[in-house]
N, C-alpha and C positions, 0 to 999 in steps of 0.2 A: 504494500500500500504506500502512495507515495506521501509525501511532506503536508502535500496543501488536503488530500483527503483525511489524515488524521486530525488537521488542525479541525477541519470538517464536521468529523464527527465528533472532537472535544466540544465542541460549539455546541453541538443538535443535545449532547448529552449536561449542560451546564443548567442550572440553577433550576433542577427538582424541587420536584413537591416536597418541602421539609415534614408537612402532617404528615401526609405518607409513608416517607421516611422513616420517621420517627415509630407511626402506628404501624412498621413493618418489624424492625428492631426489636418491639417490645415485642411482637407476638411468635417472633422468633425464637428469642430468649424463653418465652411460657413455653412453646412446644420442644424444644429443647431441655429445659427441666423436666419437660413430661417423659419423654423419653430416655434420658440418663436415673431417671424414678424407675420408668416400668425396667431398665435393663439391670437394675443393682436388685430386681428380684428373679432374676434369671438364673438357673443354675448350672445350665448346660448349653452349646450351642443350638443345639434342637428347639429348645424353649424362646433361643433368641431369633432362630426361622421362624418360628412360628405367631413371635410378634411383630417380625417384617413381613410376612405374609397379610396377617393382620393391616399395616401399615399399607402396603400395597394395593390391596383393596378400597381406603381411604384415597390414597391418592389418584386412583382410576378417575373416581367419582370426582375428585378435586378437578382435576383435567379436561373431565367432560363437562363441566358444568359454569366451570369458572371462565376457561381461556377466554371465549367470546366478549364473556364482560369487563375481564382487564386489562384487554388486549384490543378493543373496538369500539368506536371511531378512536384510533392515536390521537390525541392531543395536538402533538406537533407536525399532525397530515399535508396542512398548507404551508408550513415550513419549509416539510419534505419536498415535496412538489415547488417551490419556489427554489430548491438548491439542486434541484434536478439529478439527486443522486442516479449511478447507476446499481443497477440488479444489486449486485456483489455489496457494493454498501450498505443498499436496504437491508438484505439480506442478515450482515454485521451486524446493524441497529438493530433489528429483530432479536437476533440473539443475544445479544448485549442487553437487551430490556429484559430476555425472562432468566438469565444470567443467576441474578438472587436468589430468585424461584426455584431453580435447582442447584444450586449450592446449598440453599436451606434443606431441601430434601436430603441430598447427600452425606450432610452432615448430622440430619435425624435418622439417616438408616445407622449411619457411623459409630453414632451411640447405641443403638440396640444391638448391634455386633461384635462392640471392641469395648465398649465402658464397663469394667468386672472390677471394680473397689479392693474387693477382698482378692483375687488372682488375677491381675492385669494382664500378665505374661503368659497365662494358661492357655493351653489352646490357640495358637493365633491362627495356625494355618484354617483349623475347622472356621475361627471365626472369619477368615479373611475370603471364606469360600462362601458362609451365609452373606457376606457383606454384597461381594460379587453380583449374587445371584439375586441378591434384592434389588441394587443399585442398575443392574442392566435391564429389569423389569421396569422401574421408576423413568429411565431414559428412556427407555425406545416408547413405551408409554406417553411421557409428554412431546417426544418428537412426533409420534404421529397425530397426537390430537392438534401441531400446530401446525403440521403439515394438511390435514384436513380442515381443517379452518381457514387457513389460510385462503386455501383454494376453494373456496366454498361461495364465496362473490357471487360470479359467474351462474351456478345452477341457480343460488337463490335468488337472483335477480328474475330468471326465467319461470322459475316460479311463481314469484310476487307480478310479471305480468302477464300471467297465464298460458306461457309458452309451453309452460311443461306441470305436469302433475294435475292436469285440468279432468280427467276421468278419473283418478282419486276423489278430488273433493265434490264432480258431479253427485258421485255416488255417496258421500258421504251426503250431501244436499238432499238427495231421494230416500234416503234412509231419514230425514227428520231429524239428523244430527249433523249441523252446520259445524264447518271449524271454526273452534272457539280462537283460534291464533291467525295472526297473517300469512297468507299461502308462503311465503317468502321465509317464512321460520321455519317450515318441515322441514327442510335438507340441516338445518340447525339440529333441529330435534331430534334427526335419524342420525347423525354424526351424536350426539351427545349419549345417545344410546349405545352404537358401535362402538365407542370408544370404551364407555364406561363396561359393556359389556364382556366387551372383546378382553381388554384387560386383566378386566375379574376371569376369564374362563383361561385366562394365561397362567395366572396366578396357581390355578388348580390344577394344570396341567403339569407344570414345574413341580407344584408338589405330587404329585401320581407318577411323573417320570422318578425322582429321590427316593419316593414309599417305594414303588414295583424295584427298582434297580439294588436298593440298597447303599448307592454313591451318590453324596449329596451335591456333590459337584456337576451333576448332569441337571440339575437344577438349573445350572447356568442359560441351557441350550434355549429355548421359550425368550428369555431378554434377550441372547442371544444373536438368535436369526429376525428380532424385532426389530432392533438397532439397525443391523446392516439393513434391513428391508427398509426404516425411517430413512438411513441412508443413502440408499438407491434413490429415494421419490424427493429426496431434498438436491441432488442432482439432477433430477431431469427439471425440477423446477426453478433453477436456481438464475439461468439465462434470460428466465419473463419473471423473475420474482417482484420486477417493478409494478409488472405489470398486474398480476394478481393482489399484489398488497394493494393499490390505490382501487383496484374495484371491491375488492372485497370490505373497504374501509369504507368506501362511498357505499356502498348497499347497510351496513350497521349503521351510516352517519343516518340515512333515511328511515331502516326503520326505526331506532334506538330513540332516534330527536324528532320525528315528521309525527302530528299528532294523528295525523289519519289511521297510522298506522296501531297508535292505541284504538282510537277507536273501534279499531276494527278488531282488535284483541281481549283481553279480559278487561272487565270495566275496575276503571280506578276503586279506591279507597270512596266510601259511602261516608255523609256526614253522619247518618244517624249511624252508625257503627259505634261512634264514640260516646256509646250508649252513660260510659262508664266518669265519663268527664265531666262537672258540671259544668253548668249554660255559658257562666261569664268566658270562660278560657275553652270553650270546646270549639269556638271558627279557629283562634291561632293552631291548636294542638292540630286539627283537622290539616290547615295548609299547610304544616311543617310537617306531619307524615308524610301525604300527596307528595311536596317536593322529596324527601326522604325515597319514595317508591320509584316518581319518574328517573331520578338521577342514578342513584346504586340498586344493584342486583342485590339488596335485601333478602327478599326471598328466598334465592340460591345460597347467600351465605349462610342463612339459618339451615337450611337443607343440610349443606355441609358438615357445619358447625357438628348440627345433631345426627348427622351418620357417623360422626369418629365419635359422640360419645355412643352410640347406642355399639360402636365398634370396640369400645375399653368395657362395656357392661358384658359384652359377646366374651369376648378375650379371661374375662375372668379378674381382671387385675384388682391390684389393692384400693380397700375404698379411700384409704389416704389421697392415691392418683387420682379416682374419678370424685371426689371431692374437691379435689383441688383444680381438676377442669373444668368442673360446673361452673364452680368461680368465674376462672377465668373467661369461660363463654357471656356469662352475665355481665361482668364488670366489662367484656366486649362489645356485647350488643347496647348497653348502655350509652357508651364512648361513641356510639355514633349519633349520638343525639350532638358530638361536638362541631358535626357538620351543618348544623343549623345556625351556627353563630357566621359561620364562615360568608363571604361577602356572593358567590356564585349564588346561595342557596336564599339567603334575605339579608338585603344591605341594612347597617343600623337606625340609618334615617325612615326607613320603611317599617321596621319592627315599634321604633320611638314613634310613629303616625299612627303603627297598630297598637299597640298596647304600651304602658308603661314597663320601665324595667322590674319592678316587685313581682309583678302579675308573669312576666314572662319566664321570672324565677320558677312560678307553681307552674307552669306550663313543662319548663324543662321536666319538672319533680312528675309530671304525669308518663313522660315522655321516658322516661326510667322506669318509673313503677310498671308502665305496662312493659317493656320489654323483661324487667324483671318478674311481673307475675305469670307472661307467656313461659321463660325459661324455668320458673318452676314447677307449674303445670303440666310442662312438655317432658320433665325430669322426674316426674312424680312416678 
């Protein structure tokens, strides 16, 4: 790469989101406790497969469900487009962006494989083989959910204008069951399925090829020939990579932002829903949910959130752990009430016109309590 292309991308990549930032660190740091916890009750390597197995599964689900939303419309699209990178660069920034994201995974498998307090040095090669064979499951996993999102633009646009999949939804029309989503989100939702699935039945295979063989090292083969295979499709797409990112970004920039496109999808947040609010503070609590829904994949995160716990209840682990995750989930979903102070979501001069600062005090405290009584309920 030459001189003026890296100065290039130091640029594209300069002066991040510090919330972000910041709310990525911490939550890195909790699932990293989590996992130096579950592996200090591990007694054999077996038990520590068997909680990257666990882990694996989790992250299928992470993959399928997330990439979309943290990865579409980019931020810095028109940026892109105004510095006119070629392929090969996008390509860089691409990966340089979920960089994190898999260093964080890596370094949670890393603990469930190699963290032993009481015997650090026992065992490496066994642990160095569960590490492997998790770790090339976690990679070829996220490459190919980013390889099929990526390229995903293209159909789903065809879709969304009834180019293609138009005898699916007649039929679903004749049946008296309209799609509840925009036609342009099915190839979304069959990739979020694929992925998630596809993964989970990897996972299983890996373990049935170790259980039948008896060598836990053929464990590896499943990430394996995923990897090369992410690899092969990451080269033949790599020459139009320009070109697939700017459609694929403009088809989420529409449906993500174009309200039509709600419309046409599940209907927002209800005001009487906030059955539970009283009267004076139930319009503010109301529009800061609504912005809360439109902007973040909400949803998906609580999804998530509670498939790794209902995955530490599965797993068996100590109620010390899944005590100290519920926590963290709460005190999580809480913390995004922090994005309602923020200027995108309501500037302060609009909040000071809607309510007083006292009053938006009990508003926040509502704005907690519910996400704290949903996480107990859902924990119950």
């Amino acid at each position: 790469m030459s001189s003026n292309q890296t100065h290039i991308h130091r640029f594209i990549r300069t002066n991040p989101d510090k919330t972000a930032r910041i709310s990525f660190v911490l939550a890195a740091l909790a699932f990293c406790y989590l996992m130096a916890s579950a592996a200090a009750t591990a007694d054999s390597p077996g038990e520590r497969m068997v909680m990257i197995r666990y882990l694996n599964f989790v992250l299928c689900g992470f993959f399928a469900f997330i990439i979309p939303h943290v990865r579409f419309p980019d931020r810095k699209r028109f940026l892109l487009q105004s510095l006119n990178l070629s392929p090969a660069a996008l390509l860089r920034y691409t990966a340089s962006s979920l960089a994190p994201v898999f260093v964080l995974f890596s370094v949670m498998l890393g603990l469930l494989a190699f963290f032993d307090p009481g015997n650090p040095l026992s065992q490496l090669e066994s642990k160095a083989v569960t590490f492997l064979s998790g770790w090339l499951l976690m990679f070829g996993i996220g490459l190919m959910a980013v390889v099929r999102y990526i390229s995903i633009g293209a159909v789903s646009q065809e879709w969304q204008e009834g180019r293609r999949g138009a005898g699916f939804l007649n039929a679903l029309r004749n049946t008296g069951q309209p799609a509840s989503m925009p036609p342009g989100s099915f190839p979304s939702l069959l990739t979020t399925i694929s992925v998630a699935g596809g993964g989970m039945l990897l996972v299983v295979a890996g373990a049935w090829l170790a259980g039948v063989t008896g060598k836990a090292s053929l464990e590896m083969i499943p990430g394996a020939i995923l990897v090369l295979y992410a690899g092969i499709r990451i080269g033949g797409i790599k020459a139009v990579f320009d070109r697939l990112f700017y459609h694929t970004n403009a088809f989420y920039a529409e449906l993500f932002l174009n309200p039509k496109a709600v419309q046409e999808g599940r209907e927002p947040l209800r005001h009487d829903a906030l059955y539970w609010v009283p009267a004076r503070w139930k319009p503010a609590a109301w529009f800061s949910l609504l912005q809360l829904d439109r902007k973040q994949p909400i949803g998906r995160l609580l999804v998530t959130g509670h498939l790794i716990l209902w995955t530490l209840f599965y797993a068996g682990l100590s109620d010390g752990i899944i005590s100290t995750y519920i926590t963290l989930l709460i005190l999580g979903k809480t913390l995004l009430s922090y994005l309602l102070v923020t200027r995108p979501f309501a500037p302060l001069l609009f909040q000071y016109r809607l309510l007083a600062p006292s009053d938006w005090i009990v508003v926040r405290f509502f704005h907690a309590g519910g996400w704290w009584l949903y996480s107990a309920l859902a924990c119950h």
